[in-house]
N, C-alpha and C positions, 0 to 999 in steps of 0.2 A: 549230688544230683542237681542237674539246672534245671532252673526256676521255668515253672510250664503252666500254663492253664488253658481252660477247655468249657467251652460253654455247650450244653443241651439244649435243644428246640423245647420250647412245650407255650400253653397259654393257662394263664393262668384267671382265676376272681378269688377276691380277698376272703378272708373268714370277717365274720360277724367286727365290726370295732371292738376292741381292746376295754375292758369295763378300767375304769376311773378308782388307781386305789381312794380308799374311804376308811374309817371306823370300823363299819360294818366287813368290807373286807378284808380287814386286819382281824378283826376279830374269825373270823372263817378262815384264815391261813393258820392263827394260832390252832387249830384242829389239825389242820392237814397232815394227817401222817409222816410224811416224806419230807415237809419241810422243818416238822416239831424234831424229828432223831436225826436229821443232816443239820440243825442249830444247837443240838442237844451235845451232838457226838465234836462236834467244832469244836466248842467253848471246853470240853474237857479236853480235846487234845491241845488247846491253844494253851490250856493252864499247865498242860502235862510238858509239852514240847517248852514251853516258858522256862523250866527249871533247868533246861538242857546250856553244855555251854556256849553252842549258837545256836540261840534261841531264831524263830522265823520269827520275822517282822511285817510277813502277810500272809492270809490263808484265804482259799474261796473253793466249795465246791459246784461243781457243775453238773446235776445228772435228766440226761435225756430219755426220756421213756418213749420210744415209740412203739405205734402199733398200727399194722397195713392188713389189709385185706387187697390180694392180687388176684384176678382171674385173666384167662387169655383163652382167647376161641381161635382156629385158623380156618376155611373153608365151611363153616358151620357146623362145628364141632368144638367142643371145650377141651381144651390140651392140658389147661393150668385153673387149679380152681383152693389157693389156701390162704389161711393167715398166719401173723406171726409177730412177736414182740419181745420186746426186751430192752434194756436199760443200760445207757453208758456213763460211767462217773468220769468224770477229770479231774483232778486235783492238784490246785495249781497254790504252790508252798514254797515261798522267797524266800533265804536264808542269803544276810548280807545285810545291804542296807539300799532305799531308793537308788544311790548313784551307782551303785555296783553290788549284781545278784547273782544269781548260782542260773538265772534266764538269759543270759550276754553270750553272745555267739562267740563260738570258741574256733579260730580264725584257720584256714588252711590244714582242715579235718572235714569227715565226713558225719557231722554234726546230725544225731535224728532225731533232737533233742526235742526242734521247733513243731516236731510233728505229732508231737503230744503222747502221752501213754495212754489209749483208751482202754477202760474195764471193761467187762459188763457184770454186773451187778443185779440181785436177785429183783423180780420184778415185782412179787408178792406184796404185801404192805404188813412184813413182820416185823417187829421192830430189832428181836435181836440180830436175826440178819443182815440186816442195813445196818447194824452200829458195826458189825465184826466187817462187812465189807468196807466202810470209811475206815473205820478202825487199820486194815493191813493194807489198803491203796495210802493213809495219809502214814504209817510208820515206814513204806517203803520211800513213799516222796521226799521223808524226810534224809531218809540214807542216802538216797541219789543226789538228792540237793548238796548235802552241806560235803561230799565228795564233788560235785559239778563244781561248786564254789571253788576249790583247790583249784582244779583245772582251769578255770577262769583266771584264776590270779597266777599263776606259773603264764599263761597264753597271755595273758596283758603284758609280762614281763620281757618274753622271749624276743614278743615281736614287733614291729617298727608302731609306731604313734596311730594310731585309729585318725581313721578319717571325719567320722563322728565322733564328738566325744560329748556328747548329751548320754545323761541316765540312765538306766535300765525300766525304771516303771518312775510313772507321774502320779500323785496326788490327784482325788477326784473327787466328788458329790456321788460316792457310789453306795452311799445308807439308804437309799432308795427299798420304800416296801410295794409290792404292787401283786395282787393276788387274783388271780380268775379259778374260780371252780374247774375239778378235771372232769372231762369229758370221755366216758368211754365208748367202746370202741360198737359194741354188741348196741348200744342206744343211738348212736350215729349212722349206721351203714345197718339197714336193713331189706329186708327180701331177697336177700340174696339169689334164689332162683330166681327171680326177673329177672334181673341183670344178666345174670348167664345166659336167659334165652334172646337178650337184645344183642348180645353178642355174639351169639349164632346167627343171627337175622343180618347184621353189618358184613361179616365175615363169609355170609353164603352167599352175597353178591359177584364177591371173583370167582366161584365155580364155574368153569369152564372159558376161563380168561386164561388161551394157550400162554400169549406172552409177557405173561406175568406167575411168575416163578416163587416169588413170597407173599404173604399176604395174612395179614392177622390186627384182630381186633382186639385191645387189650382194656382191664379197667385197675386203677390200684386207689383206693381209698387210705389217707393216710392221717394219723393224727401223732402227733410230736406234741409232747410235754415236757416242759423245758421247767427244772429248778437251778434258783442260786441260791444260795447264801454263802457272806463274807464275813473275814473278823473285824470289817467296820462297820459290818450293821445293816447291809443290804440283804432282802430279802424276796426273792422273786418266783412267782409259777404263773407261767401263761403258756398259751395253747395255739398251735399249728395247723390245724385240720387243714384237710382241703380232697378233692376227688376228681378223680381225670379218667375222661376214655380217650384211649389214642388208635385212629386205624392208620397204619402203615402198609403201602404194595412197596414189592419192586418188581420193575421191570428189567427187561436185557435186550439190550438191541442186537443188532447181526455180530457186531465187532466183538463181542463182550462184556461192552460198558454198562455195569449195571446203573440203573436209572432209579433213586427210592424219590416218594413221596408219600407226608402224610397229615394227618388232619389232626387236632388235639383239641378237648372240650375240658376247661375245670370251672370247678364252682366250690364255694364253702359247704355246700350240702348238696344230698343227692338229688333231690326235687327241681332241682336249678339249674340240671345238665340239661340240654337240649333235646326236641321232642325227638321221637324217631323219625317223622317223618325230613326232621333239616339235616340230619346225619346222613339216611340212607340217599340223599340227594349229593350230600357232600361226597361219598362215595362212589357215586356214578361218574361226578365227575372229575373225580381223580382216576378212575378207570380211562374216560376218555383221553385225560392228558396225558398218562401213560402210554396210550397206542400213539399222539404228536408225538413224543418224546423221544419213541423210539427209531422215527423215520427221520430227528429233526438232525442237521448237521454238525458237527467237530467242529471248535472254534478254535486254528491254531493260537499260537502264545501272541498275546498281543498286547502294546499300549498305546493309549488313546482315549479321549474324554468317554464318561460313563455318568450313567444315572443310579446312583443307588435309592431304592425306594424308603419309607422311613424303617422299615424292620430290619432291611439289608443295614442302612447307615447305623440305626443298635447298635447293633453286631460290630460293624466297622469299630463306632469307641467305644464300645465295651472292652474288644481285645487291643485298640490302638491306642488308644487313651487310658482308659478307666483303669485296667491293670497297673500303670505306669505312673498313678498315683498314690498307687497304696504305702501307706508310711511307711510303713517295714521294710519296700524295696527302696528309700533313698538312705535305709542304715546300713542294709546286710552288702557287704561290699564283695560280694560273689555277682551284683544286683547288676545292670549295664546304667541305672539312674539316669533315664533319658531326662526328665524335668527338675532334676536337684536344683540344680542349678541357674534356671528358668524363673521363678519366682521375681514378678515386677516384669517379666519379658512378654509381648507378644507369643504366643504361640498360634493362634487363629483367626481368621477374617475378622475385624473389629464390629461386625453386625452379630457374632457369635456368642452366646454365654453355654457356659455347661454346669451344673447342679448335681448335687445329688442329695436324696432325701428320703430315708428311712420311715420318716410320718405321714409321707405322701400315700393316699389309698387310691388315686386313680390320674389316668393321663388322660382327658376327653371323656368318652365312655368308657376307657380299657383300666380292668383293676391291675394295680401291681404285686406285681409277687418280692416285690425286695422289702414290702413294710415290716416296720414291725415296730416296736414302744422302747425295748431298752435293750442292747445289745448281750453277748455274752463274758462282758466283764462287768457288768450292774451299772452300767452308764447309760442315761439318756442318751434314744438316738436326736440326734440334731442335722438339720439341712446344711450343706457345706458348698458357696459357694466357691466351685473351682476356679472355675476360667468367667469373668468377664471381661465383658467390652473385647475380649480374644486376648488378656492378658492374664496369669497366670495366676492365681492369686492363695493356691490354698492344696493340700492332701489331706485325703482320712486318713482318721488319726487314732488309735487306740492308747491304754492306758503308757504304750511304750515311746517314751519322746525322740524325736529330732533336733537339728541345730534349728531354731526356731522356732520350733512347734509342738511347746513343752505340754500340752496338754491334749486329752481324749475329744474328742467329737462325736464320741459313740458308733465306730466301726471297724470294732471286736466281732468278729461273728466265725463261724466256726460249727460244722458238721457236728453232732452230740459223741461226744468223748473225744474230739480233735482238740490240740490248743488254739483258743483265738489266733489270730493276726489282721491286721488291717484287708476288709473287704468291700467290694460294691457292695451299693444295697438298692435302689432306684434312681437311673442315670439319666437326666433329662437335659438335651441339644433345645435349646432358644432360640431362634433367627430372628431376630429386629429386623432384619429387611428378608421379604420373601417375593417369590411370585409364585403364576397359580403354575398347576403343572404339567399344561399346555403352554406354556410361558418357558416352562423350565426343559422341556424337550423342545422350541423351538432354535432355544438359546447352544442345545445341546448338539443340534446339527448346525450351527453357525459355529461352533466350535471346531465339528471334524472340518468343514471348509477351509476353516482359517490356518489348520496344519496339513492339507492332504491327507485326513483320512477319508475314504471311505465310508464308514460306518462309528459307528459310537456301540455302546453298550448300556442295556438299561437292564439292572441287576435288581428282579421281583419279588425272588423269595430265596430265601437261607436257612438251611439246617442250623446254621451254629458255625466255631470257627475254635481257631487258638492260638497263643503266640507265646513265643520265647522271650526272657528281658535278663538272660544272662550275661555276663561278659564276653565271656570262653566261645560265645558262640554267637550267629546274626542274628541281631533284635530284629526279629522280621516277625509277621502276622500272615494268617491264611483263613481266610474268610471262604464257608462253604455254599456257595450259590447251588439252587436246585434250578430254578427256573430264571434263564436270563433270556434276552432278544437283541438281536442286534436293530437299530436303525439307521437307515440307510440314509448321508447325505442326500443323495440324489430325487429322494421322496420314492423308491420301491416300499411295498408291503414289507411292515417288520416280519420278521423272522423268528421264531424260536429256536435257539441254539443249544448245544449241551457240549458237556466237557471240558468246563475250564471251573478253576481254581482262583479267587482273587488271592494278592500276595503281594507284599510290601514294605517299607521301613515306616515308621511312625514321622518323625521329620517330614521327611520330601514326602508324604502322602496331603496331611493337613497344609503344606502350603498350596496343594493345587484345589482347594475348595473355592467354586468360585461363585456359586448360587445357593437359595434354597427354599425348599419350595410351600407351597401355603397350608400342604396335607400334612399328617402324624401320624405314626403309628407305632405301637410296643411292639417288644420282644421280648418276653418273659420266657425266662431259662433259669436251667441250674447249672451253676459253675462251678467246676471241680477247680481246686488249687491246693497249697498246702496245709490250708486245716479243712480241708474235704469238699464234700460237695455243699452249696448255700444255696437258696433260691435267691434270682436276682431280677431285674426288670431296666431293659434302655429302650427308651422313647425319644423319638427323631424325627424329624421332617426329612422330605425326600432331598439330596445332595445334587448337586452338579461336581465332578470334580473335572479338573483339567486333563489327567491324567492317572489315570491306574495301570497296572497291569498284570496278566492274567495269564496261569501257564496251564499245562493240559494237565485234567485233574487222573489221580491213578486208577486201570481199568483193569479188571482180570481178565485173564487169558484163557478161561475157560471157555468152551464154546456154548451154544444153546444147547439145550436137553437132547439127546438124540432119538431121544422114546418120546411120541407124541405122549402128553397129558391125558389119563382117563376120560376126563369130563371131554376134554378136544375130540377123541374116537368116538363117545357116544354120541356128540351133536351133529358127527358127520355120518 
């Protein structure tokens, strides 16, 4: 399978700060259920598997407990109203030694290896339970293991010299203890009938909105509790809360393009979401840009200078960039390793740096949703800078080395029951030189002048986007613009436009950056990849770039409804 990922719109505010292991914490983890018979059940299988004649040389288990409350209203009515929870171990058990393990990619196969075995495992707090469930997930780990191993060493044999030939796993400070109380789910999210009826209330605004065909207001309350423990000694449980209402319409214009748009509110607690009245406001007018949207015109395929705003540019190196550091893709040599080889090289305007930081809780005002305190291999997350001064300087790094970059940085992260591998976690664009951005759109029409365009492009809001970094196939990206405009050299009224796609190679994109601007703004998403879905957060200033460009985005061929809408016959 070639390497893909995929980012989701949403916004996010952080949970409460992270409590400070202590004494007193330590001593309130030694209670903790879950963490007392997952240290319990280790050390016996560690002593048991010990006497074996390949013995593992690392063990760590990982179990995610989560627990959601979903409801969804559509037209002012409740469609979905449940909860639901449950718990995934991973079990991640090296048999081998650091330079070569039964975890080494096993070359020119369809390898599912990296995708981890999730369980799920009983959610209760019994103890024999949980010992019988690590119990037959760590005796199975260990049969696939020390058989992977074979495979390994026959595939080392077979086939020509690795391109990397750095380690399997690095040494680390990963004895780390760090304990927060769990939070359930029944004490977190409560009244639950409010909430449904404020859902009703958002959701019965589009009644009787002919041209608009979908439309639903949804809320999911979520808390994820995250345990480790390792055979070196690290011990961890902290907590994910967070709570989002999201309204989504779509609209259809005559051709059949459907047109979505939508709004998204989180906070660490329910009290903290936004009152009704800035919501139902928010939904008015997203109704109104829906009726622009759907008169507004087709932008054939075009290239030519653009403005991306700071959420759009996110988006842009989150998929152009950010992907194309992750350590894992400059080993797995299925990978296209657009930067391997980059390090010490320019890659961006020398006014540019790029960051990224796991400890960071906020950009401006806006909280991040990539924080977090210590990843899902027991390692401090740490800031990494990537790109200064626009040269190249560094990749996240997890416990799995490169030629160069034999140690972790803390981004292991990884869906609950997925195997880690190298991910974003809070991605932040610098400009040392900016202007304002009226500066930056005037720059923007002396631009299309100076090549005969017409118009330029200023790219305002984005669902999300994805890109490819295979070999087998074009490292290209496709960035989902919702709302763009064109601007006109000649000084007409901008325009609101629809129907295009941005899309591109990473190279010749970043060399056309040629401004940027004084504003900021996030884009907190979830990124799906190969250890699942992670929350993440890119913060950016508005771009200027020289050129992009942009093809017609896909439309269905259905036509509009042919039966007017109920609510449409009664209003007329």
């Amino acid at each position: 399978m070639q390497p893909f990922s995929h980012i989701r719109a949403v916004a996010l505010a952080l949970f409460l700060p992270l409590l400070v292991a202590s004494a007193s914490s330590a001593q309130t983890a030694a209670n903790d259920p879950v963490i007392r018979v997952m240290r319990a059940e280790l050390t016996r299988e560690q002593e048991a598997l010990g006497k074996q004649p390949v013995p593992p040389y690392y063990m760590s288990y990982n179990v995610g407990d989560e627990q959601t409350v979903s409801m969804t209203a559509s037209y002012g009515a409740i469609t979905k109203s449940d909860s639901a929870r449950h718990r995934m171990l991973l079990v991640d058990l090296r048999v081998g030694d650091y330079g070569l393990d039964n975890t080494h990619q096993i070359r020119a196969s369809n390898d599912m290896f990296a995708r981890g075995g999730a369980k799920m495992i009983p959610y209760e707090n019994n103890d024999e339970s949980l010992k019988l469930a690590l119990w037959r997930e760590t005796d199975q780990a260990y049969k696939a293991g020390t058989e992977r191993l074979q495979q390994v060493r026959t595939n080392k044999t077979i086939k020509v010299a690795e391109e990397d030939s750095s380690g399997d796993f690095s040494k680390a400070d990963a004895s780390n203890h760090y304990y927060e109380p769990g939070i359930e789910m029944s004490s977190y999210f409560t009244h639950r009938s409010e909430w449904e009826a404020r859902l009703r209330k958002y959701s019965a605004l589009f009644v009787g909105q002919k041209n608009i065909f979908e439309a639903k207001a949804l809320l999911e309350a979520s808390m994820v509790r995250k345990y480790f423990v390792s055979t070196e000694g690290g011990e961890i449980a902290s907590n994910q809360p967070y709570i989002r209402i999201m309204v989504m319409a779509t609209a259809k214009a005559d051709d059949g393009m459907e047109l979505p748009l939508y709004k998204s509110y989180f906070a660490y607690k329910p009290e903290d979401l936004p009152s009704d009245e800035t919501i139902l406001k928010d939904v008015n007018d997203m109704i109104a840009m829906l009726a622009k949207m759907r008169s507004a015109p087709i932008v054939d395929p075009y290239s030519g200078p653009a403005i991306l705003s700071g959420g759009a540019s996110g988006v842009f190196f989150h998929e152009i960039f950010g992907h194309r550091v992750e350590g894992h893709r400059q080993k797995n040599e299925s990978e296209g390793q657009t930067f391997k080889k980059k390090i010490g090289q320019k890659i961006l305007p020398d006014f540019m740096d790029v960051y990224f930081d796991p400890n960071q809780k906020k950009y401006g005002n806006d909280d991040l949703l990539g924080y977090y305190q210590y990843d899902d291999e027991g390692v401090k997350g740490q800031r990494v800078d990537v790109v200064k001064d626009g040269v190249l300087k560094n990749f996240l790094m997890t416990r799995s080395p490169i030629e160069g970059f034999d140690h972790s940085n803390g981004h292991a992260r990884a869906q609950p029951g997925k195997r880690p591998v190298a991910r974003q976690s809070n991605l932040v664009v610098v400009a040392h030189k900016m202007v304002s951005v009226d500066s930056l759109r005037t720059l923007l029409i002396a631009q299309c002048k100076s090549v005969g365009k017409p118009y330029g492009l200023w790219f305002q809001q984005v669902e999300g986007g994805f890109t490819l970094t295979g070999r087998t196939i074009p490292n290209a990206f496709n960035v989902l613009p919702i709302l763009v405009y064109r601007i006109y050299a000649d000084g007409r009224p901008d325009e609101l436009v629809r129907g295009v796609d941005l899309i591109g190679t990473p190279l010749a994109t970043f060399e056309r950056i040629l401004a940027a601007g004084s504003d900021g703004e996030t884009f907190n998403g979830i990124c799906g990849a190969e250890s699942g879905w992670v929350p993440v957060s890119a913060s950016s200033p508005s771009l200027l770039v020289s050129e992009i460009e942009v093809q017609k985005k896909q439309k269905s061929q259905e036509r509009l409804p042919i039966l007017p809408a109920p609510d449409a016959v009664k209003a007329n």
